[in-house]
C-alpha positions as CSV (number, residue, x, y, z in Angstrom):
1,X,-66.2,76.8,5.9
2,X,-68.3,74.9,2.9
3,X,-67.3,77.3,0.5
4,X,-63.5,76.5,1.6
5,X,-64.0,72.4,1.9
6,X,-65.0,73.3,-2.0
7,X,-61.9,75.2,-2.9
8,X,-60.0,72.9,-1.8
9,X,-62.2,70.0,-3.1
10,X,-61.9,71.7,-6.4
11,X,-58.0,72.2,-5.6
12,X,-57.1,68.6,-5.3
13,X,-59.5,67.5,-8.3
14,X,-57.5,69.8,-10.5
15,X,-54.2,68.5,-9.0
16,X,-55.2,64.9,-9.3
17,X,-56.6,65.7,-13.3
18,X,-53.1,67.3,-13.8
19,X,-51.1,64.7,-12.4
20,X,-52.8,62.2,-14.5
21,X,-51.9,64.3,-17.2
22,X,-48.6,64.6,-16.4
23,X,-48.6,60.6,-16.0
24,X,-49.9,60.2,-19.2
25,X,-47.6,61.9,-21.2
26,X,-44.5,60.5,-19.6
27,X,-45.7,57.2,-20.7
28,X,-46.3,58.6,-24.1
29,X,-42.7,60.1,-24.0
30,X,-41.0,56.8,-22.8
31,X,-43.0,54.6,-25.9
32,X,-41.7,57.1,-28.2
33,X,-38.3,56.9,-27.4
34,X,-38.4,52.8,-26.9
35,X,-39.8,53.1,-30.3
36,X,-36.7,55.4,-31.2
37,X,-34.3,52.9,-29.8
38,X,-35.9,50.1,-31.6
39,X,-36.1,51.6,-34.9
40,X,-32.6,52.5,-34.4
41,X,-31.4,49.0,-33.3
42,X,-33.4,48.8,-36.7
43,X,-31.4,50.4,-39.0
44,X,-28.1,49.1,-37.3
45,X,-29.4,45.4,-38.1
46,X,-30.3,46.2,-41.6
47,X,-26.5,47.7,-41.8
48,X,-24.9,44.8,-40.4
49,X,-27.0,42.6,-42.8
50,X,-26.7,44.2,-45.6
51,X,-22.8,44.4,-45.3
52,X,-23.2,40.7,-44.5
53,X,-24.7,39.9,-47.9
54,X,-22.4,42.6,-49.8
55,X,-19.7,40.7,-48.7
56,X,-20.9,37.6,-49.7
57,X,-22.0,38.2,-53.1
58,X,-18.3,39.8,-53.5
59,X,-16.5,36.4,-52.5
60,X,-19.1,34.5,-54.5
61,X,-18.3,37.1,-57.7
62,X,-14.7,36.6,-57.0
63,X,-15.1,32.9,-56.8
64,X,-17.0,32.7,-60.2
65,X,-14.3,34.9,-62.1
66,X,-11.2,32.4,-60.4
67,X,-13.5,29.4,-62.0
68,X,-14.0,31.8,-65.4
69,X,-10.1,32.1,-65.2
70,X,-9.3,28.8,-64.9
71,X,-12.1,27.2,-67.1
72,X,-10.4,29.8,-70.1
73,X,-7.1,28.4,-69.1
74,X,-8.0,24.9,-69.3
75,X,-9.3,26.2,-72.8
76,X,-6.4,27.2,-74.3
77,X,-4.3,24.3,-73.3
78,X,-7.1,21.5,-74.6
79,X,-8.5,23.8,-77.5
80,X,-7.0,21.2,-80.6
81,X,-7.7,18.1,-78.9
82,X,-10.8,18.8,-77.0
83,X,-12.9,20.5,-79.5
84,X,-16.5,18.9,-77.9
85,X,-15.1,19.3,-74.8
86,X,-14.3,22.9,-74.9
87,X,-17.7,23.5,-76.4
88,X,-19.5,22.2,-73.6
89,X,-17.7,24.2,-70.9
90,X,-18.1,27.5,-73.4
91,X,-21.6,26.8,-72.5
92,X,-21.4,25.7,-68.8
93,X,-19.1,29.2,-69.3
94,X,-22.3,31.0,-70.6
95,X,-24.3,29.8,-67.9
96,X,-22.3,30.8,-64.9
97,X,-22.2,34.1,-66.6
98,X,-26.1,34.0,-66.4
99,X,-26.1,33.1,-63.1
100,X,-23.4,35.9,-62.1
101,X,-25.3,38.5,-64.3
102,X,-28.9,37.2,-62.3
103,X,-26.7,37.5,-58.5
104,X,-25.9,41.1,-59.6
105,X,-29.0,42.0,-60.6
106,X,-30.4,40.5,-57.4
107,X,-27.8,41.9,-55.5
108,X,-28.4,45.8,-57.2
109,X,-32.4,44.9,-56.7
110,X,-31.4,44.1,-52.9
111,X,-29.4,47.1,-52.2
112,X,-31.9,49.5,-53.7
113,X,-34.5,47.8,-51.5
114,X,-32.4,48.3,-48.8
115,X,-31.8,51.8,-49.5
116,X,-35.9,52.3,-49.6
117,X,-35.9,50.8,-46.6
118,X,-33.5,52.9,-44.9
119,X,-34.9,55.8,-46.3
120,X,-37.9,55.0,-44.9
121,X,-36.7,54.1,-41.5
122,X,-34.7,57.6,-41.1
123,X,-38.1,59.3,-41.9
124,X,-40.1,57.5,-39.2
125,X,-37.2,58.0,-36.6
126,X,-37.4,61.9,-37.8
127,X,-41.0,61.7,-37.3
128,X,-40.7,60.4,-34.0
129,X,-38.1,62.7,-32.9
130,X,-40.5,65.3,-33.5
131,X,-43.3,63.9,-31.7
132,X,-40.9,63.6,-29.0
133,X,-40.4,66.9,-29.0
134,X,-43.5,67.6,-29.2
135,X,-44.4,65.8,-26.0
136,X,-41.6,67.2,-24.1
137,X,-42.9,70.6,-24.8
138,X,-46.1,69.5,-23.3
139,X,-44.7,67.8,-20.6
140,X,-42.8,71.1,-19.7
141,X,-46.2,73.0,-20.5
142,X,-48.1,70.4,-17.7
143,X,-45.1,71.0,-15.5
144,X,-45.2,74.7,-15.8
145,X,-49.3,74.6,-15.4
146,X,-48.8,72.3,-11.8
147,X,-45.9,74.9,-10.7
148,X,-49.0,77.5,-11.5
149,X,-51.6,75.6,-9.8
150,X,-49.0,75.0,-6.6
151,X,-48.4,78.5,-6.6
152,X,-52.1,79.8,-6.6
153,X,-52.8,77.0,-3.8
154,X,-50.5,78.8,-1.7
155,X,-51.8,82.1,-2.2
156,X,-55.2,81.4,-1.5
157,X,-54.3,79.7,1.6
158,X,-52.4,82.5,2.7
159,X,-55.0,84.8,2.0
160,X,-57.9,82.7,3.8
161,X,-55.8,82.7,6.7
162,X,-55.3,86.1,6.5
163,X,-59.3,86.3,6.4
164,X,-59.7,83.7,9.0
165,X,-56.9,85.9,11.1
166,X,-59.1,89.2,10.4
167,X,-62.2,87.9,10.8
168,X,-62.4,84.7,14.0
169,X,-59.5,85.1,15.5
170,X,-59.5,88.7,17.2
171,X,-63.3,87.7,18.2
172,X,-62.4,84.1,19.5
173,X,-61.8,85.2,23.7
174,X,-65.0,86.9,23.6
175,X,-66.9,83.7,22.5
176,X,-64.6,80.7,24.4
177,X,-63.5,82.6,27.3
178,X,-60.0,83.2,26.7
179,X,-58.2,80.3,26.6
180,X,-54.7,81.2,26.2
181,X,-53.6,78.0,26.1
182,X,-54.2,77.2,22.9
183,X,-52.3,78.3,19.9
184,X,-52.8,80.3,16.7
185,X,-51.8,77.5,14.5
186,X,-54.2,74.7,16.4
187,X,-57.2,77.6,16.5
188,X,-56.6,78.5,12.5
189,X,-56.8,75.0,11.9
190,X,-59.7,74.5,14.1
191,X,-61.9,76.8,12.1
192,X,-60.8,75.8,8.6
């Protein structure tokens, strides 16, 4: 009887370790694909954005070369009687080409930045794919370990009954008296 209050003892302490386990690594699986969905909302953000700022460096570069168009214009028409004039919007000219040359240059700084940072994005979500493979595979491999320790439960059950069947039972009306009243189930459970 002690030896069987330990089995099971020993049962349930394994169950209860494996169902922490088990516990455990769902959690682990569920941050790793919050994580997955974040970094992904991630990468759509930096998308959106950096279409977002694409687009507005190309209607500020197509704004600049309407004011180059018309400043040139406004050149030709005023060039003989506007010779100071013209002179100092050939530099204003020069400047907003600076200006354009330095938005470009941000803008190709920006989008290679961006590029890094996608880059780098795309290899953390592979990372995490993996690891959430990898947990999944362990999560089956607890599962699979449970359905084992389940299974070897049962059998031991069955076979201490069997024992307890082979061994009390037949003996039992010598010892009580035959009481015929009671059942196999009630006595089996009565000597475990």
């Amino acid at each position: 009887k002690a030896k069987l209050e330990h089995q099971q003892t020993d049962f349930n302490k394994k169950s209860k370790d494996s169902n922490d386990e088990t516990d455990r690594m769902k959690v682990n699986l569920e941050t790793a694909v919050q994580k997955i969905d974040q970094l992904e909302a991630a990468i759509r953000k930096k998308d959106r954005d950096h279409f977002d700022k694409v687009t507005f460096f190309n209607a500020q570069i197509g704004n600049n070369r309407t004011i180059i168009s018309q400043l040139q214009q406004k050149f030709q028409k005023e060039k003989e009687s506007r010779l100071q004039e013209v002179a100092a919007l050939h530099e204003e000219l020069n400047n907003k080409n600076q200006r354009l040359s330095l938005a470009q240059s941000d803008l190709n700084k920006k989008k290679m930045e961006s590029n890094e940072d996608e880059a780098k994005l795309q290899s953390d979500v592979a990372i995490l794919k993996t690891t959430v493979f990898q947990l999944q595979s362990a999560l089956v491999e607890k599962e699979r370990e449970m359905d084992n320790v389940i299974s070897d439960k049962e059998d031991e059950v069955r076979r201490l009954r069997k024992k307890l069947d082979e061994h009390f039972i037949p003996h039992r009306g010598e010892v009580q008296g035959n009481e015929p009243s009671r059942s196999l189930e009630h006595s089996l459970n009565e000597k475990i």
